[in-house]
C-alpha positions as CSV (number, residue, x, y, z in Angstrom):
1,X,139.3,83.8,-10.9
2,X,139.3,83.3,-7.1
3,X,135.3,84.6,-6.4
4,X,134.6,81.9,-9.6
5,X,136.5,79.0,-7.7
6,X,134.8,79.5,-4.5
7,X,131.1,80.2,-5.7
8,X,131.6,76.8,-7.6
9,X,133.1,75.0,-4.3
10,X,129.6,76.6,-2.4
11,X,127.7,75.1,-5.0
12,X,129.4,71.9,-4.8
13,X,129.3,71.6,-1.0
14,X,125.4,72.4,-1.3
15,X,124.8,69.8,-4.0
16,X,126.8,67.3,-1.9
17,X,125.1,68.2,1.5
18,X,121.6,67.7,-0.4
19,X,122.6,64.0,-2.6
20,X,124.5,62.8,0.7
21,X,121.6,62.1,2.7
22,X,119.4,61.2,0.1
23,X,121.9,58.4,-0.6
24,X,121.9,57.4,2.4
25,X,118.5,56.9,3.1
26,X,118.5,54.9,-0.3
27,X,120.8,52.4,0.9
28,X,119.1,52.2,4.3
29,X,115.9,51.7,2.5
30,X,118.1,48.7,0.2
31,X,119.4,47.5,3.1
32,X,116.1,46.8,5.1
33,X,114.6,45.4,1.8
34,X,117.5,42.8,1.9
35,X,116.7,41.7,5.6
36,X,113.2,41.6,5.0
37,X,114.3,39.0,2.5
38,X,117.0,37.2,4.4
39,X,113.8,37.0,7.1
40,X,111.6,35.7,5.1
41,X,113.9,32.9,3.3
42,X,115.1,32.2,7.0
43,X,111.7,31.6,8.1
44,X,110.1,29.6,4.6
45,X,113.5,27.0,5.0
46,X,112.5,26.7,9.5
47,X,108.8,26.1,8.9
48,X,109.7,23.5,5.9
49,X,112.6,21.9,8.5
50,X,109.8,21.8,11.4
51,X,106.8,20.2,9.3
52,X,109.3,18.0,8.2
53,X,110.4,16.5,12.1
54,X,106.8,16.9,13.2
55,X,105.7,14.7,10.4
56,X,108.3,11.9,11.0
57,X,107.5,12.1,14.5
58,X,104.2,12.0,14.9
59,X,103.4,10.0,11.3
60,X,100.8,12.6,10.2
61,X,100.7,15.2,7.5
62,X,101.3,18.4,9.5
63,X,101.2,21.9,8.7
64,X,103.2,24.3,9.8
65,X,103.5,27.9,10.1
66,X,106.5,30.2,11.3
67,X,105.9,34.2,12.5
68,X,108.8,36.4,13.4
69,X,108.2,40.2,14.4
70,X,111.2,41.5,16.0
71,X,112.8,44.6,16.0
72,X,115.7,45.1,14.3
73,X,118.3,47.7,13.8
74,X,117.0,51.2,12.0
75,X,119.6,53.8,10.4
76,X,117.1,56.6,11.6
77,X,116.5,55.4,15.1
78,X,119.4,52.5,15.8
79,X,118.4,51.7,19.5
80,X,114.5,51.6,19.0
81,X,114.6,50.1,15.4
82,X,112.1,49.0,13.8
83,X,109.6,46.0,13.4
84,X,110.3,43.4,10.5
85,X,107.8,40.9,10.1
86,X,108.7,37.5,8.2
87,X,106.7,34.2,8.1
88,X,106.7,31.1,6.4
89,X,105.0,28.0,6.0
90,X,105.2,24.5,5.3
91,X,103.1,21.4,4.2
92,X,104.5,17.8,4.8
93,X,103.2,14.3,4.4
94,X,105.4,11.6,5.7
95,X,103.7,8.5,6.6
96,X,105.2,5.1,7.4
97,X,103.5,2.7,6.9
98,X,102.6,4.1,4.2
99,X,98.2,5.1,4.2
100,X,98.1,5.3,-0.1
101,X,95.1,3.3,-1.5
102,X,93.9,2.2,2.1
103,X,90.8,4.3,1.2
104,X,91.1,6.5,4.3
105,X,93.1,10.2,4.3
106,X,95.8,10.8,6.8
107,X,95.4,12.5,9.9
108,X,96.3,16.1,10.0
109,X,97.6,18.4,12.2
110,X,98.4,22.2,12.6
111,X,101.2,23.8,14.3
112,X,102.2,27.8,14.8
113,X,105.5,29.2,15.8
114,X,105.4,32.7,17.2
115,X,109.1,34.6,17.2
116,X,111.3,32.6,20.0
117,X,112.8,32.6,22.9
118,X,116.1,34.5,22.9
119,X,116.1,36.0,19.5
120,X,115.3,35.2,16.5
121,X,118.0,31.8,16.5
122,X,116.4,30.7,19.9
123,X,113.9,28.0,21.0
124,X,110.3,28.7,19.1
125,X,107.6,29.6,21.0
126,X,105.3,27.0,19.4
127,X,101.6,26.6,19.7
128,X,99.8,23.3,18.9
129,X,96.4,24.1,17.0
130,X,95.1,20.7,16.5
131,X,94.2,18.3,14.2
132,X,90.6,19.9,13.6
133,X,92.2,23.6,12.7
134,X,91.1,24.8,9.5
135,X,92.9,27.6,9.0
136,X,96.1,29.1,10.3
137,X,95.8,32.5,9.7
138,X,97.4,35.2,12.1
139,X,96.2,38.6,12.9
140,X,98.4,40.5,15.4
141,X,97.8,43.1,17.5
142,X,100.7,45.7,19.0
143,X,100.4,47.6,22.4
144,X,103.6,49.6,22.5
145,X,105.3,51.7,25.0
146,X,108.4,53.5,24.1
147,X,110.6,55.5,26.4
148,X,113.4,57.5,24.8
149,X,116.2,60.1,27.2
150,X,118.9,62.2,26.1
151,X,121.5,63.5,28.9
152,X,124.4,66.1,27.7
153,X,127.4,66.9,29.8
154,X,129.5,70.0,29.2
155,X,132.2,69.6,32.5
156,X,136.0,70.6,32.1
157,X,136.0,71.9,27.9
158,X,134.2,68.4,27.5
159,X,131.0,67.5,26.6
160,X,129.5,63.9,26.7
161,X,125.8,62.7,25.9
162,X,124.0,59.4,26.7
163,X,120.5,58.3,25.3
164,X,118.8,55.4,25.9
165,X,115.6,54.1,24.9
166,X,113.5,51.7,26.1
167,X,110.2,49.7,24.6
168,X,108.1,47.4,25.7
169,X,106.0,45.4,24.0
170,X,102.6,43.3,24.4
171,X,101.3,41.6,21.4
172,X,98.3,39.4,21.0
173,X,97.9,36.5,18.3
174,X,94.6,35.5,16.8
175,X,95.2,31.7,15.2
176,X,92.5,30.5,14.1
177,X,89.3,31.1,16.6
178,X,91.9,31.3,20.0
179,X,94.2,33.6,20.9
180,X,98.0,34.0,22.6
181,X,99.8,36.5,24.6
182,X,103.5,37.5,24.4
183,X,106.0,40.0,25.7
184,X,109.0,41.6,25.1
185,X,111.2,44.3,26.2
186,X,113.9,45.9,23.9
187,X,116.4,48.8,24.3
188,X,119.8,50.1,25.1
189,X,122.1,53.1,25.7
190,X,125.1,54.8,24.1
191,X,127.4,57.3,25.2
192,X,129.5,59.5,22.9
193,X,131.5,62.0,24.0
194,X,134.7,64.8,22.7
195,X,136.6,67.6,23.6
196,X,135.2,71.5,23.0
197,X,138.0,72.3,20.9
């Protein structure tokens, strides 16, 4: 009865170590998938809220476009991550005094916010594309350096281990027929550590 109860115990610690990670990479993979919608949401409501003040302000019907491709965290790689790109984009026309029936169309104009200052709730790093751009269209382009370390530490019956990661990042924007340049560095470091016993 014994040799029945352990052989179904292995069996049950196998099955387990085999569905545990799968599981867990489901709900990573659910989780992302609900930040990349968050992002996007997040970025449709900013570019409808900035066409929206640019139009009052400037009495034109403005176009605006919102691009966001920061790292974020990553179950598989937490101080790397991993890039999640969300955009958006908005269309207002608020004119006062008011340009309906007057014959004549209203002067447009064409804005493109690339990520921000600070994060993704800082200033927006904001290029003005005119009032003659046609199109607004982005195409990216990554150069990426990544540095990763792992230090362990076995002194006095305990052992500690630090890794850090660094990544640096220059990406290049084509809007339209010009093109912009941005930076960023990302990283950070944790330390675990426990006794040999």
């Amino acid at each position: 009865m014994g040799i029945i109860y352990k052989n179904k115990l292995a069996q049950a610690m196998v099955e387990m170590a085999i569905l545990g990670p799968i599981m867990l990479m489901a709900l990573g993979v659910v989780v992302t998938y609900i930040a990349k919608l968050n992002g996007d949401q997040y970025q449709l409501m900013q570019a409808f809220r900035s066409a929206l003040s640019k139009s009052h302000n400037d009495n034109k019907a403005v176009a605006y476009g919102t691009w966001d491709d920061r790292r974020q965290a990553d179950a598989s790689n937490p101080i790397v991550g991993q890039k999640i790109t969300s955009s958006g984009a908005g269309y207002v026309l608020w004119a006062i005094p008011s340009v309906e029936n007057q014959g004549e169309d209203p002067e447009k104009k064409m804005y493109m916010a690339v990520n921000s200052f600070g994060g993704r709730f800082g200033m927006p790093i904001e290029y003005d594309l005119g009032e003659e751009a046609s199109s607004g269209g982005i195409t990216p382009m990554y150069l990426t350096t990544t540095t990763d370390s792992l230090t362990v530490n076995n002194n006095n019956g305990k052992t500690s281990s630090t890794r850090s990661a660094i990544v640096g990042e220059v990406m290049t924007y084509k809007i339209g027929e010009r093109r912009y340049l941005q930076g960023r560095p990302s990283g950070g470091t944790r330390s675990l550590s426990g006794d040999n016993k």
